[in-house]
C-alpha positions in Angstrom: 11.8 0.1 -23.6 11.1 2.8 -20.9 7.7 3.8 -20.3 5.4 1.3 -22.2 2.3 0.4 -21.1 4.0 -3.1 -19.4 5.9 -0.9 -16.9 2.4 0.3 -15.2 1.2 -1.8 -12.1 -1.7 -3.4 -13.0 -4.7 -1.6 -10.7 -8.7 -2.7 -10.8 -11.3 0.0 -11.3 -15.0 0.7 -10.4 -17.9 -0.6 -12.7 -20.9 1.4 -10.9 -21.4 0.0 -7.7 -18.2 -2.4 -8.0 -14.6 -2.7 -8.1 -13.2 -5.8 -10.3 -9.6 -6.7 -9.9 -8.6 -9.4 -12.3 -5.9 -12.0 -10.9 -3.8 -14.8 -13.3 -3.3 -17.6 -11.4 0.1 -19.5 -11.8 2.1 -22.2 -10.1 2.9 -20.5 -6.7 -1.0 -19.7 -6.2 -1.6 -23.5 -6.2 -1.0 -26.4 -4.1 0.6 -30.4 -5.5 -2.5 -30.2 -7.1 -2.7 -27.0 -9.7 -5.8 -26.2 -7.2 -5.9 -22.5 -5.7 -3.9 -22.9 -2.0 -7.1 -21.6 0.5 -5.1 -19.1 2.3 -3.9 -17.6 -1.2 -8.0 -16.3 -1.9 -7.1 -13.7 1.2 -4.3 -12.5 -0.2 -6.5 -11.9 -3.5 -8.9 -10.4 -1.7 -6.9 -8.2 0.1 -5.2 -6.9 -2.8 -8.4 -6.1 -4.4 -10.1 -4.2 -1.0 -6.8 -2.3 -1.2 -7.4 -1.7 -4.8 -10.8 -0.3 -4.1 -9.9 1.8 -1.7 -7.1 3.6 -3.9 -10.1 3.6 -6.6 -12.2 5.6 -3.9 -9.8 8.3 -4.1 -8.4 7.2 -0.5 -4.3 7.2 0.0 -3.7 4.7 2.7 0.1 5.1 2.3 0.0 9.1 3.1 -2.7 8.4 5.9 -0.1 5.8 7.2 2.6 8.1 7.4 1.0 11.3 7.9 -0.9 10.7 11.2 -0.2 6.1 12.0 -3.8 5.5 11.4 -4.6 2.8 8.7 -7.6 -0.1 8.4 -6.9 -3.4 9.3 -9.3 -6.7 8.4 -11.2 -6.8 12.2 -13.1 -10.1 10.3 -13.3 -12.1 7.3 -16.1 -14.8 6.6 -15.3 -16.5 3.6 -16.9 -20.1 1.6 -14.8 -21.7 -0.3 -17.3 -22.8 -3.3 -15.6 -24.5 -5.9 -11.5 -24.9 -6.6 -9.4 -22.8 -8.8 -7.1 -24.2 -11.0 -3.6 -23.8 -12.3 -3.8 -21.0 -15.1 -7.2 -19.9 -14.4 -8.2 -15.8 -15.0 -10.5 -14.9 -12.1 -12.3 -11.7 -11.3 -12.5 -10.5 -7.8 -16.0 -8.5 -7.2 -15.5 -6.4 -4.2 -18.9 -3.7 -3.2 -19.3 -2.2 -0.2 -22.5 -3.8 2.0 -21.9 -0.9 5.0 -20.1 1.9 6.1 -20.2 2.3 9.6 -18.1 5.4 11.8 -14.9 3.3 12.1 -15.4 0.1 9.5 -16.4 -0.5 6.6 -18.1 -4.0 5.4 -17.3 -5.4 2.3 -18.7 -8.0 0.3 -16.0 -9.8 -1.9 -17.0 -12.8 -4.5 -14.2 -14.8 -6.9 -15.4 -15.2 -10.0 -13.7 -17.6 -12.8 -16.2 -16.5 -15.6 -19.9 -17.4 -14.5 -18.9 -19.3 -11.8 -18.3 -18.5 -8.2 -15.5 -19.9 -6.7 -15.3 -18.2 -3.1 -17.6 -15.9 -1.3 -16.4 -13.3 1.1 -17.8 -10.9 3.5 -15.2 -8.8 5.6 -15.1 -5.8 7.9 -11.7 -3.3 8.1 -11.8 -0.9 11.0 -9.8 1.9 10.7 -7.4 2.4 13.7 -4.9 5.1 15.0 -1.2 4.8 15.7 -2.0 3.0 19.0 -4.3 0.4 17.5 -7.5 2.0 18.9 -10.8 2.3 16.6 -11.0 5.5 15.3 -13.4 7.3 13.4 -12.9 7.5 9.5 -12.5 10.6 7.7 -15.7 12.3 6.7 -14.4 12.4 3.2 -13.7 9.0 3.3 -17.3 7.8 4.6 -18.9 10.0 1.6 -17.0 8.7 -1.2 -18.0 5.1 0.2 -21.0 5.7 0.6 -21.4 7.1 -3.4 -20.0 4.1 -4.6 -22.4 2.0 -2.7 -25.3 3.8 -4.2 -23.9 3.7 -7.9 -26.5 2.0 -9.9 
């Protein structure tokens, strides 16, 4: 059946100030244990920042193409609070902490209900084709900066 709602990519959204990206964990996530593999929480979290940023009306595929430039994780920080499990629904909270001329800090926190399994705090600086900082699009910086003030 063409077109049904299952066909659609699953994307987060913005709840005022922050972006929620729900996850499903399942066998490949986790280690011999059922528990969450530690280097899988980054590739959660950087699905969600990259969820975010669609959800702040940014395009990081046309940016890409249209002129090289494109953010890249500069620095993560991240506690590993309690273990995940096999089958578990988390949330990933993501809200921007700081926007800065070339980076933007975000504050990322894994949620499985009430409970907070991993806590996150990570900078992307945006960079040209050659890999040098650049400064982000004006447009870009405003609509970050809205979202961080949402109440």
């Amino acid at each position: 059946m063409m077109g049904a709602e299952f066909d659609i990519p699953y994307q987060g959204g913005l709840v005022g100030p922050e972006h929620h990206y729900a996850v499903h964990i399942y066998f490949e996530d986790t280690d011999a244990f059922g528990v969450i593999y530690y280097a899988n929480y980054l590739k959660f979290l950087d699905r969600a920042r990259s969820d975010m940023i669609r959800a702040a009306g940014v395009d990081q595929a046309a940016e890409l193409h249209a002129t090289g430039s494109a953010y890249v994780v500069a620095e993560v920080n991240i506690r590993y609070l309690a273990s995940g499990r096999l089958g578990d629904d988390i949330l990933i909270v993501s809200t921007i902490e700081a926007v800065r001329g070339v980076s933007i800090l975000i504050h990322q926190r894994v949620m499985r209900g009430e409970e907070q399994l991993a806590d996150a705090r990570v900078t992307a600086a945006f960079l040209d084709r050659n890999g040098r900082l650049q400064r982000q699009p004006r447009e870009w910086v405003e609509r970050f900066k809205a979202i961080a003030e949402r109440t």
